[in-house]
N, C-alpha and C positions, 0 to 999 in steps of 0.2 A: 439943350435938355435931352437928355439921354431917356429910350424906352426898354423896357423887353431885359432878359438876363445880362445883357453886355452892359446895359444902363446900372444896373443892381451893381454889379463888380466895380464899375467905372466912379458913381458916384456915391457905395455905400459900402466896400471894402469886401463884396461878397457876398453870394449868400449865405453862407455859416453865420458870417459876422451879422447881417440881418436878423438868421434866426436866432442867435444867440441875443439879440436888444430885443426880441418880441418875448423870447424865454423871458427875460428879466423884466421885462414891463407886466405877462402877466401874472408873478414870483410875487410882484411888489403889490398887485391889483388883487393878489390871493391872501396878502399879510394883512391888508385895507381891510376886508372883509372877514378874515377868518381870525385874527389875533386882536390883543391888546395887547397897549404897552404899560412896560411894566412902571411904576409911579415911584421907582427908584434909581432905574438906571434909562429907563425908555426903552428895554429890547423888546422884540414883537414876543409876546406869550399864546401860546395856542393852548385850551383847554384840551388832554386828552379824557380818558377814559376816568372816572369818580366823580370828586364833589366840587363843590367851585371853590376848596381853598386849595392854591396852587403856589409854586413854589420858581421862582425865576431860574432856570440853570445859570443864568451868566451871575447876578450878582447874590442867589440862595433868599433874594424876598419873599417873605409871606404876601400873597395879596389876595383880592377876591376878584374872583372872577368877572361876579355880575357888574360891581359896583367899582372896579379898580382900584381900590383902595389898599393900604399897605394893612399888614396885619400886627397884630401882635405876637410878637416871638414867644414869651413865656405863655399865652395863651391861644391862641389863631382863631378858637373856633366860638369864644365868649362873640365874635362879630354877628355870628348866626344863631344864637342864646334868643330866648326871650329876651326883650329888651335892647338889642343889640342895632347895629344900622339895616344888616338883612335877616333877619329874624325870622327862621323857620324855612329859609333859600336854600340849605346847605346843597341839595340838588334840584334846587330849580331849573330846570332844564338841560341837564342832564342825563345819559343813559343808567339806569339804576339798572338792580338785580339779574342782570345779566349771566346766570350760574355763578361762575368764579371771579365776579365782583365782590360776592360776599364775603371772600377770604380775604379783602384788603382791610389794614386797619386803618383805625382812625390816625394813628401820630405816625404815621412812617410819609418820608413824603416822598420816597420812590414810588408812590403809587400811581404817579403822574407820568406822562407825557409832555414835554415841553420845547416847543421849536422856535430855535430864535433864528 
């Protein structure tokens, strides 16, 4: 059993290579925490900046954020309607009126941020 930096090379291809599998362990321990997946294709969705209807870049689903559910295309935001499954969420826990928040509209969904 190998100790000390010669052991690190000897039995773990390096240290770059080391810090390159902690980069990615804590990448993956960052997506755990900070993303949802998406309930169409699975890729990790991060909420940026607006409301929690969010839009997948890999495959263009609607979904909600809180609840992970898909939305609907012809309407998205009847989900957070009176009556709807999040009902009055649309930024439940979200950063609101931020100045130049308020110049985002509601149907454009470049207004997001999304990291897969």
């Amino acid at each position: 059993q190998s100790t000390g930096s010669s052991g690190i090379n000897a039995e773990y291809g390096g240290k770059a290579q080391v810090i390159n599998v902690v980069a990615e362990i804590e990448s993956a321990e960052y997506l755990k925490n900070n993303s949802k997946p998406c309930p169409n294709c699975g890729a990790a969705v991060q909420l940026g900046i607006g409301c929690n209807k969010i839009v997948c870049s890999v495959c263009n689903n609607y979904m909600c954020y809180l609840c992970g559910k898909s939305l609907s295309r012809s309407d998205p935001y009847s989900h957070f309607r009176p009556g709807g499954p999040c009902e009055n969420k649309l930024y439940e826990g979200t950063v609101e009126n931020i100045g130049w928040a308020d110049e985002l509209d509601d149907d454009s969904d470049d207004d997001f941020i999304i990291f897969v």
